[in-house]
C-alpha positions as a Markdown table, in Angstrom:
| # | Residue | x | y | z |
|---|---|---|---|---|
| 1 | Unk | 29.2 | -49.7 | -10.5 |
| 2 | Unk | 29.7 | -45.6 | -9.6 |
| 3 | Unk | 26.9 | -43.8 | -10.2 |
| 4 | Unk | 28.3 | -40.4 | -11.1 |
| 5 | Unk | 25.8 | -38.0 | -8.5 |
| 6 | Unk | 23.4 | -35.5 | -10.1 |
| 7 | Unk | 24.3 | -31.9 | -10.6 |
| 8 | Unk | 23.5 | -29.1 | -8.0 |
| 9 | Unk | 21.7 | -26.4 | -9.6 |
| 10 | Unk | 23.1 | -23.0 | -9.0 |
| 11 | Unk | 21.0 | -19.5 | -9.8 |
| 12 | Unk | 22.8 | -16.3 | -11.9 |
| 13 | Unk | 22.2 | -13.1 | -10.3 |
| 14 | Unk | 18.8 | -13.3 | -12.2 |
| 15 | Unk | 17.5 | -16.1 | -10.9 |
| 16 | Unk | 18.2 | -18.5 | -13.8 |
| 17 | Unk | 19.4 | -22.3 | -12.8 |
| 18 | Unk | 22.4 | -23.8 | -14.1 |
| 19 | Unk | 23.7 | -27.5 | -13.4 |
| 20 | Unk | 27.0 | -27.4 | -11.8 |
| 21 | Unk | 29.4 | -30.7 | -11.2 |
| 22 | Unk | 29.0 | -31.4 | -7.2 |
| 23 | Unk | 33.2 | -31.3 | -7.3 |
| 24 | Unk | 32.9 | -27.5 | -9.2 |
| 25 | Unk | 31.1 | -26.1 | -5.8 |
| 26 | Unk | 32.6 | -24.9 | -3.2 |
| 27 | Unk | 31.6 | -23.5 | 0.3 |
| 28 | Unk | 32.3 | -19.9 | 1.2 |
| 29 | Unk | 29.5 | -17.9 | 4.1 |
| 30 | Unk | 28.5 | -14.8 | 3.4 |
| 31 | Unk | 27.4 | -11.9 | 6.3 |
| 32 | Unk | 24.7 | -9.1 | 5.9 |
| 33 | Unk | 23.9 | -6.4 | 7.9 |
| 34 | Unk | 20.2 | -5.4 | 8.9 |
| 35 | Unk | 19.9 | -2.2 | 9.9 |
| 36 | Unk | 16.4 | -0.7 | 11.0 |
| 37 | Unk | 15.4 | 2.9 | 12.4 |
| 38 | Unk | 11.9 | 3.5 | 12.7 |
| 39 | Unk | 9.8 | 1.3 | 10.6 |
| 40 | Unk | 12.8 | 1.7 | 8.0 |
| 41 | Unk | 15.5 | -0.6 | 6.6 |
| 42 | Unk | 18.6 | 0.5 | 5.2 |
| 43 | Unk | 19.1 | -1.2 | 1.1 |
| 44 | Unk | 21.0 | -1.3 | -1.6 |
| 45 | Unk | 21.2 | -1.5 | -4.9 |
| 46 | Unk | 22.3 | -5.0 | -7.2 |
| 47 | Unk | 24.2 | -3.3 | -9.9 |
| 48 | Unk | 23.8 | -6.2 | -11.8 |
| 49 | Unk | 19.8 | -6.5 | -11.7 |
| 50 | Unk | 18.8 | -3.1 | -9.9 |
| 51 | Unk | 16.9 | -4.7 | -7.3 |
| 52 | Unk | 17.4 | -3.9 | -3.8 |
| 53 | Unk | 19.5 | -6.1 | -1.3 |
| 54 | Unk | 21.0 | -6.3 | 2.4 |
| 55 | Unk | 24.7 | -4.6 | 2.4 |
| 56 | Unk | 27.1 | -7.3 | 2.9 |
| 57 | Unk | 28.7 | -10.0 | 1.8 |
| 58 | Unk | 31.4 | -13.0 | 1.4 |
| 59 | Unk | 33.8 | -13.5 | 4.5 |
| 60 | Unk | 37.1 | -13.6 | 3.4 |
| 61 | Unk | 39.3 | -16.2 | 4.9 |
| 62 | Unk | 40.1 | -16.1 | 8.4 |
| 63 | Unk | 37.5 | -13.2 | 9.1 |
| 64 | Unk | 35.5 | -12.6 | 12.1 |
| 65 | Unk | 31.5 | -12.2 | 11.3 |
| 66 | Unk | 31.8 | -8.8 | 12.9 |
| 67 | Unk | 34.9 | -7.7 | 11.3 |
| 68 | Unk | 34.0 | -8.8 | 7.9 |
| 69 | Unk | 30.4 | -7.4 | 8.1 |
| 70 | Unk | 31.7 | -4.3 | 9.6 |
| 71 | Unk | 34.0 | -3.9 | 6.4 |
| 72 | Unk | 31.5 | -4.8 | 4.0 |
| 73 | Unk | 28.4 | -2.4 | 5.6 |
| 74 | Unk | 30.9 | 0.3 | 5.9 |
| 75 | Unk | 32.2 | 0.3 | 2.3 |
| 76 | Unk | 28.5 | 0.1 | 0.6 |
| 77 | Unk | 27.0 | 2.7 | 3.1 |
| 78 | Unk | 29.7 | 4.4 | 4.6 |
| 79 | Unk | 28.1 | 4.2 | 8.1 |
| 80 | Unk | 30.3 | 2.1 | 10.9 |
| 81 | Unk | 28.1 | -0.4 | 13.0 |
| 82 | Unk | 28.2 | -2.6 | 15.9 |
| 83 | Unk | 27.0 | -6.2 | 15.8 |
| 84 | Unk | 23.2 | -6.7 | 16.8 |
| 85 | Unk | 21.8 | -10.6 | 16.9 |
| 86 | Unk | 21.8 | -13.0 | 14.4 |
| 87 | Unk | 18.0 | -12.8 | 13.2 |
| 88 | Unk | 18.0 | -15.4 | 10.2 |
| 89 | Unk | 20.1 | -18.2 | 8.3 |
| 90 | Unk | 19.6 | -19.6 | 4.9 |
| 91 | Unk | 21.7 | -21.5 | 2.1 |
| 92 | Unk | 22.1 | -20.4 | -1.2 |
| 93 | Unk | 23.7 | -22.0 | -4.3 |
| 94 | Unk | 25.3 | -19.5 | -7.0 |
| 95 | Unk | 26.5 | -19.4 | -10.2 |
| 96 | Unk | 30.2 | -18.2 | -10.6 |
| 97 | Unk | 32.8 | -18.4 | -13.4 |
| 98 | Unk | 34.6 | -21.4 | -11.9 |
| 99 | Unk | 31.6 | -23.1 | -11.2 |
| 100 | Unk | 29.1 | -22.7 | -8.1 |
| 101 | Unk | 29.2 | -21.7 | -4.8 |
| 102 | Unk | 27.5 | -23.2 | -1.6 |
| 103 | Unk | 26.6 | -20.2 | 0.6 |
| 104 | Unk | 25.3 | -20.0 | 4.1 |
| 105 | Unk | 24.1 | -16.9 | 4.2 |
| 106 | Unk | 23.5 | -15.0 | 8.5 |
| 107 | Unk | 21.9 | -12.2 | 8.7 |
| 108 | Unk | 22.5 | -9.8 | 11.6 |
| 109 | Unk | 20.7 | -6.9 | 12.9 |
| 110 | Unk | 23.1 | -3.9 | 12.8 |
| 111 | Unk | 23.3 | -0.8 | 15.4 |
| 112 | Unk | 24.4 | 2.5 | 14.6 |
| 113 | Unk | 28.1 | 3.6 | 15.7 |
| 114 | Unk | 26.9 | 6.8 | 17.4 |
| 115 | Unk | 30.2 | 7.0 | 18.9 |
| 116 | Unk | 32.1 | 7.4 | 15.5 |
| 117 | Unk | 32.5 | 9.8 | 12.8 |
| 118 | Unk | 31.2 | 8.1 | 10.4 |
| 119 | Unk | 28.0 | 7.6 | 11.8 |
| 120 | Unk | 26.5 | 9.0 | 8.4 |
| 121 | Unk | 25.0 | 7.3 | 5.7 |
| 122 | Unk | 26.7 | 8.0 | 2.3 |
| 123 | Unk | 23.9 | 8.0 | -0.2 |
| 124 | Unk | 26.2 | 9.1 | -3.3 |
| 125 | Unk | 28.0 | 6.0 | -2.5 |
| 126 | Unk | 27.6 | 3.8 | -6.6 |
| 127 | Unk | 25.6 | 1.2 | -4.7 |
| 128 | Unk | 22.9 | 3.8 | -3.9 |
| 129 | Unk | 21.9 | 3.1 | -0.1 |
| 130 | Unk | 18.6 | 4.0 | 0.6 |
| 131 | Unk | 15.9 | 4.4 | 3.6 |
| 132 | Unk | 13.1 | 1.8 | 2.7 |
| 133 | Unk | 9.9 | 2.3 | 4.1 |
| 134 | Unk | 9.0 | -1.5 | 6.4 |
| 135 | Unk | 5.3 | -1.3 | 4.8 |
| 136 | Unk | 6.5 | -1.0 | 1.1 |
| 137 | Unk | 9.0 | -3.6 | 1.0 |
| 138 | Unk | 7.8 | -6.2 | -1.7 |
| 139 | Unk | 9.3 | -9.2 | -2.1 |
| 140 | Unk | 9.8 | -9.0 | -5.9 |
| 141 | Unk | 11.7 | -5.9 | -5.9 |
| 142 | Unk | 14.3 | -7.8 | -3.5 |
| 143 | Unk | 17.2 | -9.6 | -4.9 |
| 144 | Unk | 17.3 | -11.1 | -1.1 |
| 145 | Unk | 16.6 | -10.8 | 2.6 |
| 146 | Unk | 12.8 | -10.2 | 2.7 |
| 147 | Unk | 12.1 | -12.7 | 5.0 |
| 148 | Unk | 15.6 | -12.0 | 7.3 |
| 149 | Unk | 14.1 | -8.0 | 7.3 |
| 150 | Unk | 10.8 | -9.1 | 8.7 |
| 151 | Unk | 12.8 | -11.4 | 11.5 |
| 152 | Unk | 14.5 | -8.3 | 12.1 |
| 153 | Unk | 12.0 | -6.1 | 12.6 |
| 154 | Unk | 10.0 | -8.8 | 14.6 |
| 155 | Unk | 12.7 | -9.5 | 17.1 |
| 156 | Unk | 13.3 | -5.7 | 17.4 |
| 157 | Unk | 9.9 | -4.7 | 18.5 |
């Protein structure tokens, strides 16, 4: 007798659980970009739930972690970066239309491009980057990352 395996619970953007067929989940890894300057970090903003989050995301395939994060850091900030360290790893499970996603998630400290043009930060950009103050961060006003920031900011000092 086959014992048909439990469901893998997957979270909406709001943090509400959803069981999801193990064969509906797939595995994709996902990139974001730490990027600190004094005892700030550089957010953005869910446009789905308004909290703040790390820019980044979802490698396509075939994508190098610097390439990809590069891409994805430039388009929500418009600032071009070089790859720092990996600071922090986690796993996440998502709700998507088709079903759920698996997610290994690396965070990477980020440097600034000083060297390019676009060295700039593009605050009128719709995902509203903005300067966050180390101090203020608060967990709850995070859609993600708090603890990856403070790895970040730990291995940097």
């Amino acid at each position: 007798m086959t014992q048909t395996p439990s469901p893998i619970y997957c979270q909406d953007e709001f943090g509400q659980l959803f069981p999801i067929p193990h064969d509906a989940v797939e595995e994709k890894t996902a990139v974001f970009g730490i990027l600190l300057e004094g005892q700030k970090v550089l957010l953005q903003v869910n446009p789905v739930t308004d909290l703040l989050e790390l820019p980044g995301g979802v490698l396509e395939n075939n994508q190098s972690f610097d390439q990809g994060l590069r891409q994805l850091f430039r388009g929500a900030t418009g600032a071009e970066t070089t790859l720092g360290d990996l600071v922090f790893v986690n796993q996440s499970f998502h709700k998507v239309e088709t079903g759920g996603v698996k997610q290994a998630n690396l965070f990477f400290r980020l440097w600034r491009a000083t060297t390019s043009k676009r060295h700039f930060i593009d605050f009128d950009n719709p995902l509203r980057p903005q300067w966050v103050p180390l101090r203020e961060l608060e967990r709850s006003k995070l859609q993600f990352g708090f603890d990856a920031i403070h790895a970040a900011a730990a291995f940097s000092a």
